[in-house]
Steps between C-alpha positions, in 0.01 A plus 500: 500500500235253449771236531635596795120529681432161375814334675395738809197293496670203493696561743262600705255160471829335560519604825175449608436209740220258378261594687522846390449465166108475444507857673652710242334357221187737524721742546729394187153599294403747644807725439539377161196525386491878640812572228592359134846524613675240812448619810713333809382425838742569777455277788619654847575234638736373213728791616499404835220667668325258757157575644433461892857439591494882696838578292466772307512423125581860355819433315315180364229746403683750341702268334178327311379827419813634327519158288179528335470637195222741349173342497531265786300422775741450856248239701492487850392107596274521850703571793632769696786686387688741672692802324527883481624753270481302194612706203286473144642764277460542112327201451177474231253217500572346814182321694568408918261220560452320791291213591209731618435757782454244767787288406801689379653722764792751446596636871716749526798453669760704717472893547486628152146611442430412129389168428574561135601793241429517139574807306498546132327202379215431266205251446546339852226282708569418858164240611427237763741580738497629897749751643584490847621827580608353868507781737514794263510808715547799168443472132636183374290228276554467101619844390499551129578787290533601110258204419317426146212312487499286826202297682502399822206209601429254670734560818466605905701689699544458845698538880593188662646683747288853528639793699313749678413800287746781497489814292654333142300377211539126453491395151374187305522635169718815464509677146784784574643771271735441241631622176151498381113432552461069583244477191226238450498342852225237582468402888193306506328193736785523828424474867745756686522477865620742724693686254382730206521567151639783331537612125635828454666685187296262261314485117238267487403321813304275585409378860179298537347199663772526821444410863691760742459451849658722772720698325724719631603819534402750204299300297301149408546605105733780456603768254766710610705778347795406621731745326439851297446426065302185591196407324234211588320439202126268411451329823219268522456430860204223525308223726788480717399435884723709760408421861613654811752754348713602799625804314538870503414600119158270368396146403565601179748828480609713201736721633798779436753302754677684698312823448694725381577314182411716149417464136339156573209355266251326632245398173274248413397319861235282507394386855226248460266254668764464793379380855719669819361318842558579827433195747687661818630774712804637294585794812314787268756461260413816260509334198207576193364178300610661194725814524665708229715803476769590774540407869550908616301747290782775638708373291581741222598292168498556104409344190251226699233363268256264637262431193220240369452334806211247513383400860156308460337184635688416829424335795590664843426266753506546888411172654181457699714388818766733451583761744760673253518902512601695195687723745561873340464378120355732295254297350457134304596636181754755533671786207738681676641835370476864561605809308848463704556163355386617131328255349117441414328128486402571086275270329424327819218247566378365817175294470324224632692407753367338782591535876331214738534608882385403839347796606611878408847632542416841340779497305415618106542227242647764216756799596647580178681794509615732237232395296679543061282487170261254472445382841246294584325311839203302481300246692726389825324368714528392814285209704480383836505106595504335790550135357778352247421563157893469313596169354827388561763578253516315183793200510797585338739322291338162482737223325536132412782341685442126396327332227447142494315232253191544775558888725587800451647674805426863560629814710432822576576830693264524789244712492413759802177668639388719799369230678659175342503298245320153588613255165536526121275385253632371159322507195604253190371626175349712615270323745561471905709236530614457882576697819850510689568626846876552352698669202539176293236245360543179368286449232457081433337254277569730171505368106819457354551709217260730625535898548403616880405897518540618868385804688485530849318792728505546939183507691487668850363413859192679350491290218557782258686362192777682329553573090656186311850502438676483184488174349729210433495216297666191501510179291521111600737317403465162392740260696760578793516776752629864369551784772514795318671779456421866514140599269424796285794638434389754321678860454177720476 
């Protein structure tokens, strides 16, 4: 095996034009210092996919992907590519790595809705990439299922081509039922756009640090039932942003979906220090900031368990200049059940969350009903403004794309706020560094040799600064110019 990986990489190099070359050297380390064993590269390209050409590049696509081996990374050089319904089946150890979020584009193509599908797989990463749904009108986006230990960084999801909203969820991420629970999922650091995320019938999840802005039409972050028998298992829902949710369940929902759906588990939830805004008039759309339970309390069901659930330390945010109307919600923070629907909220806390407003809507900011065991509320609290007090969102997925003997070149996901953002500040080691009015800075006059740390954070009209980002960090080379190929390609 060994053998035949090493004249893979041979043949691969081979094939590369000159200029190429310096590229996948980074890379080359990267991925072999991640393993003790060879790893291969698959190039694209080298199967016949070519970016910006507007022909679509699926077969070339699918064809790379079902040449690599285990424990390969398939890398997606800068461009856009278009494709749809790509196939990744029974595959382990596979990384799809781009040349970052604002650089790599895979556009979907045709009618079919699915972007890509990847079912029964283990230890995958999928980083620095940005999917162009392009005119998704129902479900659609990356829809996985029977997944193993997967993380999912670094990317955005878009709409080039954005139709109004109908009465169909629109998916970025999709996590749908299977054979079994998707187990140990990481989605972490993404700007999604239009579109929303959802992760049902799932064992260890984790969704934190994401940007999700106008999501549509259940849910900005959604847990749905889906099916009877399913169970949604240690959910860590955290510091995600989710602004202007044009949906009918919550920012955040956590729901039995459709209603009538029994013996469903939902255990171990923890909803924290998440920030919902709402910077216009969404028509009254009667949607909670945070809503759990079922969408018609008539409803009768069995076997429903909704159970150590954690809701504590978010932000509800109605902008200052805002004329948005909660319409017929129930309130901010919404339990829904009754004894029809048979099922109690048990070891349920809702704390110190706070709800920023301008002016009084008289809506409550807890309604949890069916209170179980061990309930408990504490310390919401609501606050009237009349002048911007939310940063903007923290920039997400911020990458090298070129390294020289003097620069480093960065990029980033933009960053988004009620108001605007006005320019980026970087800090080097830790220390302001620069500003930029755009998502990329060129940082010059650097040390050869010398290791760069980078962090970047978005400041608003009102001059209200944003969290750092995660870091990256970069060396100099000594001597000619090396682009470079995707960073931290880590499986986490």
């Amino acid at each position: 095996m060994k053998q035949n990986l090493f004249k893979l990489w041979i043949e691969y190099f081979r094939s590369l034009p000159l200029r190429r070359f310096p590229r996948l050297i980074p890379l080359f380390l990267v991925v072999c210092t991640a393993t003790p064993s060879v790893a291969a590269v698959i190039d694209v390209t080298t199967y016949g996919a070519i970016p910006n050409d507007s022909v679509d590049d699926s077969l070339a696509i699918q064809n790379a992907i079902d040449a690599a081996p285990a424990n390969s990374t398939i890398y997606f050089p800068k461009g856009t590519y278009l494709l749809a319904d790509i196939k990744i089946n029974n595959r382990s150890g596979l990384t799809l790595a781009g040349d970052g979020s604002t650089l790599t584009i895979l556009k979907r193509s045709g009618d079919y809705p699915n972007i890509v599908e990847l079912n029964n797989s283990t230890d995958t990463l999928i980083t620095q990439f940005s999917f162009d749904t392009n005119g998704l009108v129902v479900y659609g986006g990356f829809a996985l299922a029977d997944i193993k230990r997967i993380t999912i960084t670094k990317n955005r999801f878009f709409d080039s081509n954005k139709q109004p909203v109908g009465g169909y969820d629109r998916f970025a991420w999709v996590f749908r039922r299977g054979g079994f629970p998707s187990e140990d999922i990481l989605i972490s650091d993404n700007l999604i756009e239009d579109l929303q995320l959802s992760v049902g019938f799932g064992l260890r999840v984790r969704i934190e640090r994401n940007t999700v802005v106008r999501p549509v039409a259940t849910a900005g972050i959604g847990v749905f039932s889906d099916n009877d028998n399913t169970p949604a298992l240690d959910y860590t829902i955290q510091n995600n942003l989710i602004v202007d949710p044009v949906v009918s369940g919550g920012g955040i929902a956590i729901h039995l979906d459709p209603t009538n759906n029994n013996n469903i588990t939902m255990k171990g939830f923890r909803i924290l220090d998440n920030i919902i805004v709402y910077t216009k008039n969404l028509n009254g759309s009667p949607a909670s900031a945070i809503r759990l339970g079922t969408g018609n309390n008539n409803q009768a069901t069995t076997g429903n368990v909704f159970d150590d659930i954690v809701i504590q330390n978010n932000v509800i945010y109605k902008d200052p200049g805002s004329p948005y109307d909660f319409g017929d919600v129930n309130a901010i923070i919404f339990g829904n059940s009754s004894a029809i629907a048979n099922f109690k909220f048990n070891n349920t806390n809702v704390s110190n969350n706070r709800i920023y407003y301008n002016g009084g809507w008289g809506l409550p900011i807890v309604d949890i009903r069916e209170k179980g065991v061990n309930y408990v509320e504490s310390k919401n609290l609501a606050y009237a403004i009349s002048s911007d007090v939310m940063p903007p969102s923290v920039p997400t997925a911020v990458t090298t794309t070129y390294i020289a003997d003097n620069q480093i070149d960065l990029a980033w996901n933009a960053s988004v706020d009620n108001i605007g953002v006005y320019r980026y500040r970087i800090y080097r080691n830790g220390v302001a560094n620069s500003y930029s009015t755009i998502t990329s800075y060129v940082d010059k006059n650097l040390q050869p040799r010398v290791s760069y740390t980078y962090t970047v954070t978005a400041i608003d009209l009102s001059g209200i600064e944003s969290s750092q980002s995660y870091p990256v960090t970069a060396t100099v080379p000594s001597g000619t110019a090396s682009p470079v190929a995707p960073s931290n390609l880590t499986l986490k």
